[in-house]
N, C-alpha and C positions, 0 to 999 in steps of 0.2 A: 504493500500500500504506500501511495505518493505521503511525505509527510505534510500536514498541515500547518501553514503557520500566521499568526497574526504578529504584526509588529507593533511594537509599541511605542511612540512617540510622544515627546513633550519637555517641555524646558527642563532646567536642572534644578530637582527640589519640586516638579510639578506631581509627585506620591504614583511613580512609575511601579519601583518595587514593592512599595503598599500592595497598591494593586492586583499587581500580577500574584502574590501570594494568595488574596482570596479568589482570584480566578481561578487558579490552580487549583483549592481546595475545593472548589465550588464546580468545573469544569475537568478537571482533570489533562491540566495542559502541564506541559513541565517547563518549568519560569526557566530562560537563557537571557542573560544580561552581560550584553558586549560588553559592559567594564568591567562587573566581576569575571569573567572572561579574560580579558584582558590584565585584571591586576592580578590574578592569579597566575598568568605565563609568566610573568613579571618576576614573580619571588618563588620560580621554579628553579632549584638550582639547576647552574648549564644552558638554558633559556639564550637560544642565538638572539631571541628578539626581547631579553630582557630591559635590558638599557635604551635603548632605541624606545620603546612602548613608556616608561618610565620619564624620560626626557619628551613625551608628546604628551601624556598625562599631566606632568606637573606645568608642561605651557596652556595649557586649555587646546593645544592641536588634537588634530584627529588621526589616528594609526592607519599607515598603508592596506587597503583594504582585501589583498590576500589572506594577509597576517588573518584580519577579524574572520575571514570567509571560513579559512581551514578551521581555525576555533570555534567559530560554531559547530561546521561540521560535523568536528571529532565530536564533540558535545552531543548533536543529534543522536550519532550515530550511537555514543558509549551507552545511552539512555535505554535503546532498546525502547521508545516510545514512540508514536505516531503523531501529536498532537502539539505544538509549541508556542510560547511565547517569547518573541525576539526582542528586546528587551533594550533600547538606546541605538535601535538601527534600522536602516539605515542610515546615515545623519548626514551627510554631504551627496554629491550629485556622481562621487568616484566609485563611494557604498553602493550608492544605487544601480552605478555600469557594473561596477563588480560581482554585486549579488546577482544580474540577470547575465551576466558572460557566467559567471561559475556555478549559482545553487537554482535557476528558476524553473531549468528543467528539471532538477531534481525534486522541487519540493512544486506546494501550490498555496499561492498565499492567500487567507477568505480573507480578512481585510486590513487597514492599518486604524489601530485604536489613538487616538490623539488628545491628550489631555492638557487643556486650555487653563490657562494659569500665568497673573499679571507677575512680571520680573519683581516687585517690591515683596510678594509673597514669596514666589520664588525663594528669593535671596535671604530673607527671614527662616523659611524653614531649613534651609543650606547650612545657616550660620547655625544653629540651634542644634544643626546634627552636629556639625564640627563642635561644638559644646559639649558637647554632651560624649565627646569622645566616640565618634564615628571609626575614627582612623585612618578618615580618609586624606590620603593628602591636600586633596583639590576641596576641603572645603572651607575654604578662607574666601576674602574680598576680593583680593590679585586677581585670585585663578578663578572667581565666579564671572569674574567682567567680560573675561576673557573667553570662560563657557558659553557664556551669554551673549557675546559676537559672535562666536560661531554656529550657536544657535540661528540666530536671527539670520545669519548671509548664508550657511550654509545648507541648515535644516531646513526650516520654511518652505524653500523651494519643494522641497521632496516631498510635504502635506500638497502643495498645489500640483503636482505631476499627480500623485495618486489621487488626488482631488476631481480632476477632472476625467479620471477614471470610473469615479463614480465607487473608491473603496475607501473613503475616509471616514470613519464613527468619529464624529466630535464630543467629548465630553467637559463639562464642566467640573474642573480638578479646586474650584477654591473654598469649597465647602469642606465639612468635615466629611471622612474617609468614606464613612457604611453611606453617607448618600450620593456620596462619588461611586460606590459600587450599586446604585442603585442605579443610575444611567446606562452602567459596563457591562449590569444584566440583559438589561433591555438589548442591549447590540448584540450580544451574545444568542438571547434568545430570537431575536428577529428572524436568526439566519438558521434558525432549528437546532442549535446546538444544546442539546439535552444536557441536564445538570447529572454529577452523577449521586446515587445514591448513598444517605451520609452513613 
């Protein structure tokens, strides 16, 4: 069976991984998130692309999109699952040639989930995770400006290409979580995707 996948998109600090956690529980999709992806090749000793991934992370750049392709991939593939959520991708317009030169035949995507969310909130729950001892490098003021450019020139685009596709779920991410997942139902359910049983 082709795998499924939906992607998921939205600012940094828009409650991506929130989300996709009750999706997954709710759905039975298995949460893939190119930066956890990504920060885990990172601090894999021997890692050809440790440094390199590391030095793009902590500038708010984006990694060569092989690098992410294969990591998913392997991911798909180690899961032994059908069903996925792709999780911070595709986010520039390279993501986007890369994923259709390398996985489109292989997978088939039902749509891209997009979670709408002003930068000022954004930026406040960013900070608050960096508080709170996230561990994440990139969640300072520097490197959120900087995510947040990249966001904006380089992601964007890619809601309006699948936009005019006609596979964009917009949701509204500035509420609290359970009625942000009340929206994520409804897209989910739209397209017949049965919950599984708890």
């Amino acid at each position: 069976m082709v795998p499924e996948v939906v992607f998921v998109l939205g600012a940094p600090g828009a409650g991506k991984g929130t989300q996709c956690s009750f999706i997954s529980r709710e759905y039975g999709f298995v949460h893939l998130s190119a930066g956890d992806l990504l920060r885990e090749e990172r601090q894999r000793p021997g890692s050809e692309f440790g440094e390199m991934i590391e030095q793009k992370i902590r500038n708010g750049e984006i990694v060569p999109v092989e690098v992410t392709c294969s990591l998913i991939h392997k991911a798909m593939q180690n899961s032994g699952q059908t069903r996925f959520l792709i999780d911070g991708f595709p986010r520039n317009k390279d993501n986007l040639d890369g994923w259709e030169r390398v996985m489109s035949d292989k997978t088939n995507l039902l749509f891209v989930l997009f979670f709408e969310c002003s930068q000022d909130i954004c930026t406040e729950r960013c900070l608050g995770r960096g508080a709170a001892g996230s561990g994440r490098s990139d969640d300072n003021l520097e490197s959120l400006k900087k995510r947040f450019n990249t966001y904006l020139n380089d992601t964007l685009p890619i809601i309006k290409h699948y936009d005019e596709k006609g596979l964009v779920k917009r949701i509204n991410a500035e509420i609290n979580p359970s009625e942000v997942f009340e929206g994520v139902k409804v897209a989910f359910n739209n397209i017949g995707l049965k919950r599984i049983a708890n």
